[in-house]
C-alpha positions in Angstrom: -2.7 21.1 -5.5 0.1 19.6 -7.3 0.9 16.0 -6.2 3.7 13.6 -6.5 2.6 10.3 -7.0 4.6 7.2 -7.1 4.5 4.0 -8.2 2.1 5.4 -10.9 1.6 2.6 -12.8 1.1 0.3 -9.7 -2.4 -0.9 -8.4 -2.5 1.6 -5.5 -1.1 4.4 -7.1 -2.8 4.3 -10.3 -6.3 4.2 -8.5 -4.7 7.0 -6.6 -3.7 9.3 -8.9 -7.4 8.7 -11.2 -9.0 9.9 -8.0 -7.0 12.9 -7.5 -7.2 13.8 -11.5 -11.0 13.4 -11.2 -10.8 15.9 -7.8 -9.5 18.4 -10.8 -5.7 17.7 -8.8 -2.3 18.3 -11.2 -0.6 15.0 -10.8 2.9 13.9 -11.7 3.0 9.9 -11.8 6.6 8.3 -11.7 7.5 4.5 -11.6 10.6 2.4 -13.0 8.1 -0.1 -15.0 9.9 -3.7 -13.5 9.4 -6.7 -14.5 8.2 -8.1 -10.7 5.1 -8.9 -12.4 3.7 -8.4 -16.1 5.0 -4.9 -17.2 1.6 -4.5 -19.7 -0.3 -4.5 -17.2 1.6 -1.5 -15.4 1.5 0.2 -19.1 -2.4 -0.5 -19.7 -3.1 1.0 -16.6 -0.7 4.0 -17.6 -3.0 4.4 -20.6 -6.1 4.9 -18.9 -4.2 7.7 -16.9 -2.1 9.3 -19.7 -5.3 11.0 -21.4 -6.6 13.0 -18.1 -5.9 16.4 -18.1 -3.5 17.5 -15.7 -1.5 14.0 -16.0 2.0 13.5 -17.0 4.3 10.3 -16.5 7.9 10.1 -15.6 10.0 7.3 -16.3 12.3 6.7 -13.4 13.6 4.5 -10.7 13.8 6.2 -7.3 17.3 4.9 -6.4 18.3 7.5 -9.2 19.5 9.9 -7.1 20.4 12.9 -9.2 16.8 12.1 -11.4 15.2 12.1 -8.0 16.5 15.8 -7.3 15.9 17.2 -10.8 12.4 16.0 -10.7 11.8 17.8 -7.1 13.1 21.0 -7.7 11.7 21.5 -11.6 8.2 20.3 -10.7 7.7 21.9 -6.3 5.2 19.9 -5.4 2.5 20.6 -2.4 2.0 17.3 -1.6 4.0 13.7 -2.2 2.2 10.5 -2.1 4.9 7.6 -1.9 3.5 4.3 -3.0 6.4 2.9 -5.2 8.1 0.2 -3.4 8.9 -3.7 -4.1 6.4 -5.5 -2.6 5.6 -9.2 -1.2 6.7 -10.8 1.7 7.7 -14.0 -0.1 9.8 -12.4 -3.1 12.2 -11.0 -0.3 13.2 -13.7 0.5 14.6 -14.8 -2.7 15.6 -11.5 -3.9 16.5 -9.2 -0.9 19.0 -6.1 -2.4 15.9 -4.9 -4.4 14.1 -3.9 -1.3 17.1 -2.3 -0.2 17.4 -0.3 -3.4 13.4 0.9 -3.9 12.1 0.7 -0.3 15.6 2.1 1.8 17.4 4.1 -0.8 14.2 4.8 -2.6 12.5 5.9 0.4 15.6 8.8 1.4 15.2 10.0 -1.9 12.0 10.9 -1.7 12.4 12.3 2.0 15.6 14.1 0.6 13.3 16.1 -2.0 10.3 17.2 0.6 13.2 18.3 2.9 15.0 20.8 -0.3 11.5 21.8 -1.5 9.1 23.0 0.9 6.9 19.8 0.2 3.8 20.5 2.8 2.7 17.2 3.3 4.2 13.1 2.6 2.4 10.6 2.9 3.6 7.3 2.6 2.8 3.4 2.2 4.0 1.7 4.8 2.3 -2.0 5.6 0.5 -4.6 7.8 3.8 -6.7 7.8 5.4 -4.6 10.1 3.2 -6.5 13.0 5.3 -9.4 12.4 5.4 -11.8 15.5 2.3 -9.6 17.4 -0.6 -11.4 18.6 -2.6 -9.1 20.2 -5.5 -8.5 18.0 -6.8 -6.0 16.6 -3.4 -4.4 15.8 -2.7 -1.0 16.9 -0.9 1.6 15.8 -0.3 2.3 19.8 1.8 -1.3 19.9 5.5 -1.7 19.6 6.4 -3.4 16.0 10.1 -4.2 16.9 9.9 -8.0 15.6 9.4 -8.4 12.0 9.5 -11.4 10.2 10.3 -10.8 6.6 12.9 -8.0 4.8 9.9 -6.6 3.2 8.3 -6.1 6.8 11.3 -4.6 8.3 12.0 -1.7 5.5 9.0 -0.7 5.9 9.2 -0.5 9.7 12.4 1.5 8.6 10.4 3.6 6.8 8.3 4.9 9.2 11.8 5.5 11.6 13.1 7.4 8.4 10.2 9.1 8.3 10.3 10.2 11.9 13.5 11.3 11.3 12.8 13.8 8.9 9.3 15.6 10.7 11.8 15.8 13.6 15.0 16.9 12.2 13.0 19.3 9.3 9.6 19.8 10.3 8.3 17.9 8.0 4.7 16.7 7.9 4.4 12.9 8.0 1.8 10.4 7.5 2.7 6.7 7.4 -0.7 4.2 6.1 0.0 0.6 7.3 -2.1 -1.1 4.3 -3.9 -4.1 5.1 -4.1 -6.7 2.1 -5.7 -4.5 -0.7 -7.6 -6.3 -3.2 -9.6 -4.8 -6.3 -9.7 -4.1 -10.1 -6.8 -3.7 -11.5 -5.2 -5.9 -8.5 -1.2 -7.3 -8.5 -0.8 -10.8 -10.3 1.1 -11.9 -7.2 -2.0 -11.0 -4.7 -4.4 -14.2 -3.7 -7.3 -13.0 -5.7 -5.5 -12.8 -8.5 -3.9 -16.0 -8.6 -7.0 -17.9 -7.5 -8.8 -16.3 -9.9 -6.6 -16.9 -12.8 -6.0 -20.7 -11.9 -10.0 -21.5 -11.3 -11.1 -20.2 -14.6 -8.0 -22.0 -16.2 -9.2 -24.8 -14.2 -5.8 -25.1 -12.4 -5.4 -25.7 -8.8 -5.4 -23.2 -6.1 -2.5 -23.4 -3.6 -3.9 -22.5 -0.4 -1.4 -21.8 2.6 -1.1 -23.2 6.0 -4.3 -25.9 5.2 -7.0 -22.5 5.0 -6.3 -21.6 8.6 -5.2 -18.1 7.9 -7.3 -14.4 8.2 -6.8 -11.4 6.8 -8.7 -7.9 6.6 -9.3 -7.8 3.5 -9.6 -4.0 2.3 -11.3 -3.0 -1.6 -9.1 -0.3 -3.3 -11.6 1.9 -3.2 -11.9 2.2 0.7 -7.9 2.4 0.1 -7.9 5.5 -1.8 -10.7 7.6 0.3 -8.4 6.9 3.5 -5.0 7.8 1.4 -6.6 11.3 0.3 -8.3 12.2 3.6 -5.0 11.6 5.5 -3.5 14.0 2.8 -5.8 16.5 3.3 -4.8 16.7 7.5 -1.2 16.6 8.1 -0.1 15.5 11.1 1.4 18.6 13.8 3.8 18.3 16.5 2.2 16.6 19.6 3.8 18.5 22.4 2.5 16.4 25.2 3.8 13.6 23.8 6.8 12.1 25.7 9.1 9.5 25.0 8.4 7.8 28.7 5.2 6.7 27.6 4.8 8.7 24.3 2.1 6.6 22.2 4.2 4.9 19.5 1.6 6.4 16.5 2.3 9.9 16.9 5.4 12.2 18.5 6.4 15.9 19.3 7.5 15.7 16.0 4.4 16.2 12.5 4.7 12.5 12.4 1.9 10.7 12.7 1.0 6.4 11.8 -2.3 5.2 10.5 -4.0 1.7 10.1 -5.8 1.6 6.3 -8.0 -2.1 6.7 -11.6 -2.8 6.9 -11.4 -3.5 10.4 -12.6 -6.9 10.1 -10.5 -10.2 9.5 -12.2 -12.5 6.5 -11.2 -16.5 7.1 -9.0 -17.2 4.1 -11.5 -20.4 3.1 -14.5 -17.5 3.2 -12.6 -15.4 0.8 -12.1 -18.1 -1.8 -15.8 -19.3 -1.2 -16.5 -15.4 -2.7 -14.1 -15.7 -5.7 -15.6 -19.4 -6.5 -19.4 -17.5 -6.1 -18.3 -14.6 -8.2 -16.9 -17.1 -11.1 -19.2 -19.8 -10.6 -16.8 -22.5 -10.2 -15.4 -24.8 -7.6 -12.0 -24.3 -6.4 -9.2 -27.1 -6.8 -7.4 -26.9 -3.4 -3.9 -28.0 -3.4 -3.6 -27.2 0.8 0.2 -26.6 1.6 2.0 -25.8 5.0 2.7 -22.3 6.2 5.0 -20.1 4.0 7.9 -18.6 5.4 7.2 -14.3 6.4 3.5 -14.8 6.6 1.6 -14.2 9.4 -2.2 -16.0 10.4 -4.4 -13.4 10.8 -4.3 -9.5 10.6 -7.0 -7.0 11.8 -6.9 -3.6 11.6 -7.7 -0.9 14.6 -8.9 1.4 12.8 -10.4 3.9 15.1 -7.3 6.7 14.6 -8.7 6.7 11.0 -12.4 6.8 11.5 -11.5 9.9 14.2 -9.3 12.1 12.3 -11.2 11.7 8.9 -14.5 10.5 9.5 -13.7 7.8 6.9 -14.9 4.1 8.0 -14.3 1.2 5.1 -17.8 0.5 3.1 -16.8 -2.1 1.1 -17.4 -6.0 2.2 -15.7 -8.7 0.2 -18.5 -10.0 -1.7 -19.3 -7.1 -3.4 -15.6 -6.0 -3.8 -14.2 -9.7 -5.3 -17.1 -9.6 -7.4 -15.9 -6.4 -8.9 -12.6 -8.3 -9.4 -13.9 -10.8 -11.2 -15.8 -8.5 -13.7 -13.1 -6.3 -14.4 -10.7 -9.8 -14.7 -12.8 -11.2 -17.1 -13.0 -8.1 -19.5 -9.7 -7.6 -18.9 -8.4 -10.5 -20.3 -11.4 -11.8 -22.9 -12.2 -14.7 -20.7 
């Protein structure tokens, strides 16, 4: 298969497309390189990609619309997997247009070139956030997510609606992942792990949110990736019982279907830094702070969609996986 990937050079899609090059996969990797957070690291990671056969990068921003069209119709791709996007609930609030530019805009562009070239199959990041003000736990993909609580959440709740859109109006094949809190080698500089690990071996303090009394489901990069390829290896077909009196809110009489990627169970915040401290061997400096703005207090996956249509069920638990952070940190960066 020939595969779109973007966001190349991010943390999700560069593990994504090394996985596909090593399935023996012809990947095209695109990504606009910005300066969100350190721009070497997006390059290093480039570099361990750029020498696999059947890999080559294109440098380009996905609100480039007449780019976005060329690059579609000189390359016909089988199958898209959309992971570009600007990320993190907190930066949207300070810097809102850019998620309309990369996660609206961006987001059209890409359906706009499955719909012109017979693209079989797109699937897509979309996020825990979307849960916003839910409570019921473990979230389900069956649940209304009408109430957002940051920008970030709601575009990608508009992603899904764009998405739906598209399978219904073009028969496209659609596959939305809701990503809960990925963590791994190779990890974002503005995720938890990384920050608490970079400020305990500096010796810095850590500034831990809402006094430790937060969860989340904590999923390793690796689990990630196996769920993003099986769920590009089924696409989704019309349901046609489905109904919109009733009509489960994860799938539709259109290919459109919405998936939970988490490990299915919720790691106390406090549990996740006693990991990093074991993995380092250092004690944490806690600086505890109130609750940030957009974040939410605990998520937890349902991940039983998943399990059922691919067989694939998370393996890795968050010793073992912030360990593997820590190793690859400390090479990384000679510390």
């Amino acid at each position: 298969m020939k595969y779109l990937v973007t966001g190349a050079a991010g943390f999700i899609g560069f593990h994504t497309a090394q996985r596909l090059l090593s399935q023996g996969h012809t990947v095209v990797g695109i990504d606009n390189l910005n300066d969100y957070y350190e721009v070497q690291l997006k390059k290093d990671r480039l570099k361990v990609l750029e020498p696999s056969e059947g890999f080559s990068f294109k440098f380009i921003d996905l609100a480039d619309r007449e780019g976005m069209v060329e690059l579609f119709k000189t390359e016909q791709f089988d199958r898209v997997i959309h992971l570009a996007a600007q990320a993190g609930v907190r930066y949207s609030i300070d810097n809102p247009f850019a998620y309309a530019d990369s996660n609206l805009i961006g987001h059209l562009a890409i359906l706009e070139g499955c719909r012109h070239n017979n693209v079989k199959h797109l699937v897509y990041a979309s996020s825990s956030s979307v849960y916003g003000l839910n409570t019921k736990m473990p979230f389900s993909t069956e649940d209304s997510v009408d109430h957002p609580i940051s920008l970030y959440a709601a575009t990608k709740k508009s992603n899904e609606l764009m998405s739906h859109t598209y399978s219904h109006l073009y028969g496209i094949p659609t596959s939305g992942l809701r990503f809960f809190t990925v963590y791994g080698p190779w990890g974002r500089p503005d995720m938890a792990l990384f920050k608490f690990t970079k400020a305990i071996l500096e010796g810095k303090e850590i500034d831990v949110y809402n006094n430790g009394n937060m969860a989340r489901d904590f999923t390793y990069i690796d689990d990630i990736v196996e769920g993003i390829l099986r769920v590009a290896e089924k696409p989704p077909v019309a349901n046609n019982d489905w109904a919109p009196e009733g009509g489960s809110a994860k799938d539709s009489s259109a290919p459109y279907y919405v998936y939970n990627i988490g490990n299915g169970s919720p790691v106390q915040l406090m549990d996740f830094v006693k990991a990093i401290e074991d993995a380092i061997g250092t004690e944490a400096k806690k600086n505890f702070m109130d609750m940030q703005p957009g974040d939410v207090y605990k998520t937890w996956a349902d991940t039983d969609d998943l399990e059922k249509v691919t067989g694939h069920k998370p393996q890795v638990g968050v010793k073992e996986g912030v360990k593997a952070f820590v190793d690859w940190y400390r090479e990384y960066y000679g510390v």
